[in-house]
C-alpha angles and dihedrals in degrees: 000000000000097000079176113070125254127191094226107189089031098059125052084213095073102153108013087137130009106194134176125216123223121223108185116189092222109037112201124221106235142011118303129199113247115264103271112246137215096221110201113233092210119097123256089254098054086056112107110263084234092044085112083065087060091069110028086141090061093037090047083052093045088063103025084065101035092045097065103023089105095040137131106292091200096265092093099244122093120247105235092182131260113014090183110337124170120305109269112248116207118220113179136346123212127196115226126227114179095298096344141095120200127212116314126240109222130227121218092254124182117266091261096063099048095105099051093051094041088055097094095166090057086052096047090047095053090053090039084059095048095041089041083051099041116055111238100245092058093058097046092131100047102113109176143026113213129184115204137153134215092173141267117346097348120106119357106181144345148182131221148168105262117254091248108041129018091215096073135053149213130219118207128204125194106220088197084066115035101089086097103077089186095060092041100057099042087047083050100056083041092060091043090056094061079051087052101047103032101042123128089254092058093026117035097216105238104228095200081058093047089036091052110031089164105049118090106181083063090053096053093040085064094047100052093054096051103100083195135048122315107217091177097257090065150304109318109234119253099255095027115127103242082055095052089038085055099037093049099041111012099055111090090036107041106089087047089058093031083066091048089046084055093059111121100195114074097217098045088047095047086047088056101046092048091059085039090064099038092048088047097029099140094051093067131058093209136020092241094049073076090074100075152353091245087052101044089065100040096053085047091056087047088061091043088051099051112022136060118276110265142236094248107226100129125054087245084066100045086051085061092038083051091074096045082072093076108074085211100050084050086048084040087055104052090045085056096055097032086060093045094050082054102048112019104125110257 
C-alpha cells in the first residue's frame, strides 16, 4: 500500500510503487534475522481444506495487530503510515523465476548495510514464506524479489510494475521490519492483493501512461477514454474486480475524496482525510483503506483472508462479504490459510 502519499489524478505515475508501513508496538533497536521457517514440501492442494482450524491463535493475531496498526494515537488524528519516513535504500534485486529466485544483482550500498545485503539466506527466506502462502498461478507476473530498507518501522513492503515492461511487477521486503511475522504476513497478502487486483490480466497496463510517468495530458487523455475505472496503470476491465469494488462502493463518495486527493499541501491534506474517515468510518476496515481506492480493496482482501466472514450489516463488511462472491477467490483463501497454518514460524 503506498504508506507514503501519492497525488493520484495529478501524477501520470499513479501507482509506480504501493507500499505498506509497518507500526510495531515494541521497535527494536537494531536489525533482526528473519524467524527461521519449516517450509512444507507438499503442495498447497494436498493441504487439508480445514488446515486454517489448526491455527486460529496465529490467524486471531494476525487481525488483533493489523486492525488497530493505523489507529487514533490519541492525538485525534489517524495515523495513515509514513508521512516522510527515511529514503528507501535498495540492497539487492532478484529475478523470479516459478519458486525460485535467481542470483541477485547487487546495489552500492553504504558499509553499514553490508551485512543485511550480503544475508542471502534471510533473503531467500523471506521469498521461500510469500511463495509457500500465494499459489503460484496467482503471482505469474511477479518478475522480480527486491530487499531494501528505509529504516525501522517505515515501509515494510511494496509492489510495483517493473522499470522495463508494465506487464510485469516487482515485490519489495524490508529486511530492517520483518522480525513480526504477524505484521508481515498480513502486509504480504496485502501486497499480493494489489498484484491480484492491478495485473495486466485485471488492468490492461496502458503503454502511453508507463512510456510517459511525467505527462500529464497523456495521462488525462487516458483517463478520459476509459469508460471503467482508472486505477493509474490503464483502463480496469469491465468485469475486473477493482471496477466492481469501485462501482459497487466508490461511487457516491469518489468525487468528495477525489477533492481531498487533490490537496497540495501535506498537512491540509492529512487534516481532510481525517474528517473524510471519520465522516465515512464504517465504510472502511481500516483507516488507511481511506487512502485509496487500490487500497481500499486490498486492505479489504487481507480481512477476507484472515477473519471470519462477517454478518454483513456495514458497508466494511460488505466490502469483505464482496470477495466471497468469486468461487476462486473463496478456493484462493483457504489455500492461503491452509498454507499459513503449515509454515508460520512457532
Amino acid at each position: 500500500m503506498p504508506r507514503t502519499r501519492i497525488l493520484f489524478a495529478l501524477f501520470a505515475l499513479l501507482l509506480s510503487s504501493l507500499a505498506c508501513a509497518t507500526l510495531l508496538d515494541e521497535p527494536v533497536d537494531e536489525f533482526e534475522n528473519p524467524i527461521e521457517i519449516p517450509l512444507t514440501e507438499a503442495p498447497v492442494e494436498e493441504l487439508t481444506a480445514d488446515a486454517a482450524a489448526t491455527c486460529p491463535a496465529i490467524i486471531d493475531q494476525i487481525i488483533a495487530k493489523n486492525s488497530t496498526m493505523f489507529a487514533d494515537d490519541g492525538t485525534g488524528e489517524m495515523n495513515f503510515g509514513d508521512r516522510g519516513g527515511e529514503e528507501a535504500t535498495y540492497l539487492v534485486t532478484y529475478l523470479v523465476s516459478g519458486d525460485e529466485i535467481g542470483d541477485p544483482f547487487h546495489e552500492n550500498v553504504p558499509s553499514d548495510l553490508q551485512d543485511e545485503q550480503d544475508d542471502t539466506a534471510s533473503h531467500q527466506q523471506l521469498w521461500g514464506y510469500f511463495a509457500a502462502l500465494i499459489p503460484r498461478e496467482y503471482r505469474t507476473h511477479l518478475a522480480e524479489f527486491a530487499i531494501m530498507t528505509d529504516g525501522m518501522d517505515n515501509t515494510l513492503a511494496a509492489v510495483g510494475q517493473t522499470y522495463d515492461d508494465p506487464n510485469l511487477w516487482s515485490l519489495e521486503v524490508d529486511i530492517a521490519d520483518t522480525y513480526d511475522y504477524h505484521y508481515l504476513t498480513f502486509t504480504l497478502v496485502h501486497e499480493f492483493a494489489h498484484l491480484l487486483t492491478l495485473g495486466p490480466d485485471q488492468v490492461p497496463p496502458s503503454e502511453a501512461v508507463f512510456n510517459n510517468p511525467e505527462d500529464n495530458d497523456i495521462y488525462l487523455r487516458e483517463l478520459s477514454a476509459c469508460p471503467n475505472y482508472f486505477p493509474g496503470e490503464g483502463c480496469a476491465n469491465a468485469d475486473s474486480y477493482i471496477n466492481e469494488f469501485h462501482d459497487r462502493f466508490w461511487l457516491g463518495i469518489y468525487d468528495e475524496w477525489n477533492e481531498i486527493n487533490l490537496e497540495e499541501n501535506d498537512d491540509a491534506y492529512y487534516e481532510r482525510l481525517d474528517d473524510f474517515y471519520y465522516e465515512y468510518q464504517d465504510q472502511f476496515v481500516t483507516d488507511y483503506a481511506v487512502t485509496h481506492i487500490a487500497e481500499d480493496i486490498a486492505e479489504s482482501f487481507s480481512f477476507f483472508v484472515f477473519s471470519p466472514a462477517p454478518d454483513g450489516d456495514t458497508i466494511a463488511e460488505q466490502k469483505i462479504l464482496f470477495f466471497y462472491e468469486y468461487p476462486e477467490l473463496v478456493e484462493l483463501r483457504r489455500q492461503i490459510l491452509a498454507s499459513l497454518c503449515a509454515v508460520f514460524p512457532e
